[in-house]
C-alpha positions as a printed Julia matrix, in Angstrom:
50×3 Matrix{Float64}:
   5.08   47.85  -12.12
   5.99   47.36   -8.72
   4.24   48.0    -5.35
   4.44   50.9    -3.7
   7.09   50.68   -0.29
   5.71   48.82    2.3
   2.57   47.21    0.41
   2.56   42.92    1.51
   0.95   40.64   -0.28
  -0.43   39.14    2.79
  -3.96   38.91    0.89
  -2.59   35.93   -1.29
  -0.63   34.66    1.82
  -3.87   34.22    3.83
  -5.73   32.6     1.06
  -2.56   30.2     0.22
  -2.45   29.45    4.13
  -6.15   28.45    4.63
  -6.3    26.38    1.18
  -3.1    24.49    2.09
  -4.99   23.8     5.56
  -7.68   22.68    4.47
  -6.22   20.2     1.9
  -3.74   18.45    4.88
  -7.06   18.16    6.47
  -9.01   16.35    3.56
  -5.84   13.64    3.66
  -5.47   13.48    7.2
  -9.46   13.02    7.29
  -9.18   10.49    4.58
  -6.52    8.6     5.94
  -8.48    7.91    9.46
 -11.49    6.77    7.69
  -9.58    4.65    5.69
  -8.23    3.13    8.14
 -11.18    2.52   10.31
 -12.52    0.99    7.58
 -10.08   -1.21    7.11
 -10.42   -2.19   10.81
 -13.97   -3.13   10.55
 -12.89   -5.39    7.31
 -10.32   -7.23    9.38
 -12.96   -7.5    12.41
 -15.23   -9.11   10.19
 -12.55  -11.77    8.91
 -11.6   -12.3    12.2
 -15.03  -12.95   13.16
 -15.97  -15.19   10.5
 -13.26  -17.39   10.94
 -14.28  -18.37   14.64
């Protein structure tokens, strides 16, 4: 059946908005510690090497 006039699914549009948020968080979070690990491992080469 459908909705009744004027009835938005703006329940499901919330929920899809903060879930997709808060995954391109996760990988942007990710990707930052990745890299700053991967500064510290290239640090410690560096230093070893002098």
């Amino acid at each position: 059946m459908p909705k009744p006039k004027g009835q938005k699914n703006t329940k499901n549009k919330a929920k899809h908005s903060k879930l997709m948020a808060k995954k391109i968080n996760k990988k942007k979070k990710e990707e930052a510690t990745r890299k700053e690990r991967l500064k510290v491992i290239v640090q410690n080469q560096i230093n070893k090497k002098e």
